[in-house]
C-alpha positions as CSV (number, residue, x, y, z in Angstrom):
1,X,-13.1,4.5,-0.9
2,X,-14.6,1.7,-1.7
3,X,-15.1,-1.3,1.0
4,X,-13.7,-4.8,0.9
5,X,-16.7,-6.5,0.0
6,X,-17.7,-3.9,-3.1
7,X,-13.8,-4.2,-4.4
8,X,-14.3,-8.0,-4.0
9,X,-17.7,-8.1,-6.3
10,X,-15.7,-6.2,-8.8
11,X,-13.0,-9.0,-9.1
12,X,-14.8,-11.6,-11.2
13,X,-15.5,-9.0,-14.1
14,X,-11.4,-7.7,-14.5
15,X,-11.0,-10.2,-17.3
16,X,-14.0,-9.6,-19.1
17,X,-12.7,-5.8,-19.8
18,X,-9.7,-4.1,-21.0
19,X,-6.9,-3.2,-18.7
20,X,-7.7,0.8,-19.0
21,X,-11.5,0.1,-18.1
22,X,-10.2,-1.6,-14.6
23,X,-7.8,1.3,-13.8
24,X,-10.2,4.2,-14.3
25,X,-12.4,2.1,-12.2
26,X,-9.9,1.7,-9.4
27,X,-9.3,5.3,-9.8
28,X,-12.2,6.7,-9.1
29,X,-12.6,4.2,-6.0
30,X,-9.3,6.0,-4.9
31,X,-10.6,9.2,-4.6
32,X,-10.4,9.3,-0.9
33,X,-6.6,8.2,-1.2
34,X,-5.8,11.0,-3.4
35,X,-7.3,13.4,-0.8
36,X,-4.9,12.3,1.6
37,X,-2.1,12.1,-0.5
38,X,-2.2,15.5,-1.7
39,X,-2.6,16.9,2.5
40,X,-2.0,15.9,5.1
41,X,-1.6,12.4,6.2
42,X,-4.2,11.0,8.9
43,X,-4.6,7.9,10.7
44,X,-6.7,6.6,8.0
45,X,-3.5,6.9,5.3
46,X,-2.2,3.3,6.0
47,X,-5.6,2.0,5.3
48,X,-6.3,4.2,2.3
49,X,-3.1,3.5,0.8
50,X,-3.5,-0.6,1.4
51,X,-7.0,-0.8,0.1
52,X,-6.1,1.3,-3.0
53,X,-3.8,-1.0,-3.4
54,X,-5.7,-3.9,-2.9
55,X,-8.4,-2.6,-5.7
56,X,-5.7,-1.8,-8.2
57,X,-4.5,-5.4,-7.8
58,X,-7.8,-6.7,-8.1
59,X,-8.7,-4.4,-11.4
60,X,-5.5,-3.9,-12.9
61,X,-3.6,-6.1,-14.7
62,X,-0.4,-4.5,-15.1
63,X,-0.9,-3.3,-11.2
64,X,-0.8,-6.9,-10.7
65,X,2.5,-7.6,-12.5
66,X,4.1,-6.2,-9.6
67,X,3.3,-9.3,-7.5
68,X,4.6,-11.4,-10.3
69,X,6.5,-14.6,-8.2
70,X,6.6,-12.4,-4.8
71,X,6.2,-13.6,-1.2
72,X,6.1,-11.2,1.5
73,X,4.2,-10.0,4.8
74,X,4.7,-7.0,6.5
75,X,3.5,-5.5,9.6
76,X,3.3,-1.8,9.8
77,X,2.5,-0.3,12.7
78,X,3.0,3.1,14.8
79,X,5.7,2.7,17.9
80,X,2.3,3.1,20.0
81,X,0.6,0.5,18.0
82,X,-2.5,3.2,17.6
83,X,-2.4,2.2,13.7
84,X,-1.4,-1.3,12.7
85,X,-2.1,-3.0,9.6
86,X,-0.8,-6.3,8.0
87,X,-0.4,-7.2,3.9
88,X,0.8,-10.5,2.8
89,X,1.2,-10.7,-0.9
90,X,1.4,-15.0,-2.6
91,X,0.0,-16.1,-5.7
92,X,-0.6,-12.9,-7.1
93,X,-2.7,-12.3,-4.6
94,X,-3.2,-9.2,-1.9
95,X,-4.9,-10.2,1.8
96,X,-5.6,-7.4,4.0
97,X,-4.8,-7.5,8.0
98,X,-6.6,-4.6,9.3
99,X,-5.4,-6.0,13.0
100,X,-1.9,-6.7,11.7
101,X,0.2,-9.9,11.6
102,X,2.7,-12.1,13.7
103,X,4.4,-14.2,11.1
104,X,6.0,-11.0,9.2
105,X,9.1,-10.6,6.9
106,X,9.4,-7.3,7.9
107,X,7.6,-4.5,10.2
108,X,7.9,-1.0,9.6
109,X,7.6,1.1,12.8
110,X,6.8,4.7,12.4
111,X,7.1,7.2,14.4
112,X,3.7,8.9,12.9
113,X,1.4,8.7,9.9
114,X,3.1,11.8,8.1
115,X,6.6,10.1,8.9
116,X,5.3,6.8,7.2
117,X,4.0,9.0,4.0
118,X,7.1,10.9,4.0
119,X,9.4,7.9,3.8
120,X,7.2,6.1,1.3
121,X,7.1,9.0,-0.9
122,X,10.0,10.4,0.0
123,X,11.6,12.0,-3.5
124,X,14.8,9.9,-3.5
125,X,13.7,7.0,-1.1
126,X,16.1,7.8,1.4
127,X,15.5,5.3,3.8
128,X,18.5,6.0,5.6
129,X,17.7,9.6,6.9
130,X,14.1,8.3,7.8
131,X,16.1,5.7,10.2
132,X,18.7,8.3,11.2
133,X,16.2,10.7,12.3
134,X,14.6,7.9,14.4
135,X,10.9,8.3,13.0
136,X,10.9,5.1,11.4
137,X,12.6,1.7,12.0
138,X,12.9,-1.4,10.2
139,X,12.9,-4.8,10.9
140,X,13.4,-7.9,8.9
141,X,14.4,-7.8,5.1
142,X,14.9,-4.3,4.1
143,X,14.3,-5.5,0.1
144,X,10.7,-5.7,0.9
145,X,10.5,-2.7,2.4
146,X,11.4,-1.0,-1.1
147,X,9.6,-3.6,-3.3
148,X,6.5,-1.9,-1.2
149,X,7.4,1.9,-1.5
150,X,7.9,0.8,-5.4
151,X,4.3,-0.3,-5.3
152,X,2.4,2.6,-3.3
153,X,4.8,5.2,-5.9
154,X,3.1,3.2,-8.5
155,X,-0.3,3.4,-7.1
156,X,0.4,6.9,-6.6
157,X,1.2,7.4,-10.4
158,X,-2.0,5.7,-11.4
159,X,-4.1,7.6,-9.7
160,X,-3.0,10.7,-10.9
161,X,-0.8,12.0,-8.6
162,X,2.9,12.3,-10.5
């Protein structure tokens, strides 16, 4: 996938070209993404998914609607903190924790990487069997935690996936 610093260079040209040209560009940056989506998940699937994210937002124009007027920070992290990552989302904009946050709105605590895919991309977003099963916990406003599973099932849908 492509680095920070390559998705930022692209930014500055997403208004000169049409929505379509953006997306198949984000696409093919999400290749590695798609790999993990379609096996198994790995330590590296929180940061796949985020900076797919963060390049659809940055190319895509109607990927970007989905921030239209939202505020939120999240912290998710494994109950071992071995994988911790932080997203705030303001002003349209996307900014990247790789170390996580402290000020969150929510944290989402997984027991695993596959239990964090598996409840993201769960068929029915059943959020409550993910809880009762104990492999992933919430904390703070549970509203955001779907307004994100929304956005990575649209990210998934964009690159090709559904």
């Amino acid at each position: 996938m492509s680095s920070w610093p390559r998705v930022a260079a692209w930014s500055p040209f997403r208004h000169v070209w049409p929505d379509r040209i953006g997306q198949w560009i984000a696409q093919r940056g999400c290749k590695p993404l798609s790999k993990e989506l379609c096996g198994a998940a790995t330590d590296a699937f929180l940061d796949l998914l985020l900076l797919g994210m963060d390049l659809f937002f940055r190319l895509s124009k109607s990927f970007r609607r989905n921030l239209d007027g939202f505020r939120g920070r999240y912290l998710f992290r494994t109950a071992d903190d071995q994988v911790r990552s932080g997203v705030a989302f303001h002003d349209q904009r996307m900014e990247l924790h790789p170390e996580g946050i402290s000020d969150w709105d929510v944290r989402v605590s997984f027991k695993n990487v596959p239990a964090l895919k598996s409840f993201l991309f769960s068929q029915d977003q059943d959020i409550l069997n993910s809880l009762l099963r104990n492999e992933v916990e919430i904390d703070g406003n549970l509203s955001y935690v779907y307004k994100f599973a929304f956005m990575a099932r649209d990210l998934k849908r964009r690159v090709g996936l559904q």
